[in-house]
N, C-alpha and C positions, 0 to 999 in steps of 0.2 A: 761309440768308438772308444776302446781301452786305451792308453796311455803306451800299456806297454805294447801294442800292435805299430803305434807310431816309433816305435825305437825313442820313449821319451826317460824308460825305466817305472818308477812308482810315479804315480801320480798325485799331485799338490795338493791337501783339502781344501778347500774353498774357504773362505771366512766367511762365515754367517753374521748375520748385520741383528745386532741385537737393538732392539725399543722398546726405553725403562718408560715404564708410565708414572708416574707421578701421584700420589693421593694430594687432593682438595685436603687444605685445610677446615674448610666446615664440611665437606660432605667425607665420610671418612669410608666411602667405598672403594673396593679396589678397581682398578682399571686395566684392562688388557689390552695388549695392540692384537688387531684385526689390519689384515690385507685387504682395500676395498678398492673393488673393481666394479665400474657402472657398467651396463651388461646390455646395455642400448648400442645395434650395430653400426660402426666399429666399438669393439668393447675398450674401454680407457682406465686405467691404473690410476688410481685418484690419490696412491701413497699409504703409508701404512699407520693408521689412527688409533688414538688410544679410545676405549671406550668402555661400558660394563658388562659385565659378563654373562647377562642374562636377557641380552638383544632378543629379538623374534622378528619373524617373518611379519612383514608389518607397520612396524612401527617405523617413527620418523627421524630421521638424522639428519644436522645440519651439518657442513663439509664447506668450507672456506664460504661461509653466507648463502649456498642453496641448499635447499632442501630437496634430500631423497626417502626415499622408502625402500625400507631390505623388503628384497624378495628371497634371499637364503642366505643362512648361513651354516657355513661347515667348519666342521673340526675335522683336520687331518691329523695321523698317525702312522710311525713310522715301528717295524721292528726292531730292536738294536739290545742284544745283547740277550733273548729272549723274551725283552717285553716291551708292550706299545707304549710309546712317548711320544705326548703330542709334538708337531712337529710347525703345523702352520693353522690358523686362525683365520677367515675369509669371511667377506661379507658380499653378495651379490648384490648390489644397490640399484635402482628405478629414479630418475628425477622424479618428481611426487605428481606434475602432472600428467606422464607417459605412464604411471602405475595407476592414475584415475580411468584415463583412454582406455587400457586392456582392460578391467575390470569391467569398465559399460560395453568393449566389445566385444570379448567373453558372456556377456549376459544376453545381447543379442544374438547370439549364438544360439545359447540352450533354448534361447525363448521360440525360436526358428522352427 
């Protein structure tokens, strides 16, 4: 719904919530925040972390003392001005033992 359909005139940008990451002083990699959303239903917004930029499907992240496992991560992009500019960073996360669970029943699957 437009702004100006509700008789509001233009409509307000929004602020965008910016998260500076930080570099380690001994590990001098850069860190990117990632949106991470644990994807077990109901899906729950776990906040937005800072992490490296070359995550995979896979591997293991710890998040306030548990451990999950990404099962995807996306890079979103937006048009603006002619060209794509990422716009949001996501990580779809598995606690590690529900990413164990589907894997073996997944495999009893194919094996069937």
């Amino acid at each position: 719904m437009a702004c100006s359909s509700l008789g509001l005139g233009s409509c307000p940008k929004t602020p965008k919530i910016h998260v500076y990451c930080r570099k380690k002083e001994k590990n001098r990699e850069n860190f990117h925040p990632y949106k991470v959303i644990e994807i077990t239903p109901p899906p729950k917004h776990l906040g937005v972390r800072c992490f490296p930029p070359n995550l995979q499907c896979g591997e293991s992240v710890t998040i306030e003392g548990q451990a999950y496992t990404i099962s995807a991560v996306t890079h979103r992009y937006q048009l603006r001005k002619g060209k794509y500019e990422p716009s949001e960073k996501r990580l779809d996360v598995l606690s590690t033992g529900r990413y164990i669970l589907n894997l073996y029943l997944e495999n009893l699957l194919d094996q069937s």
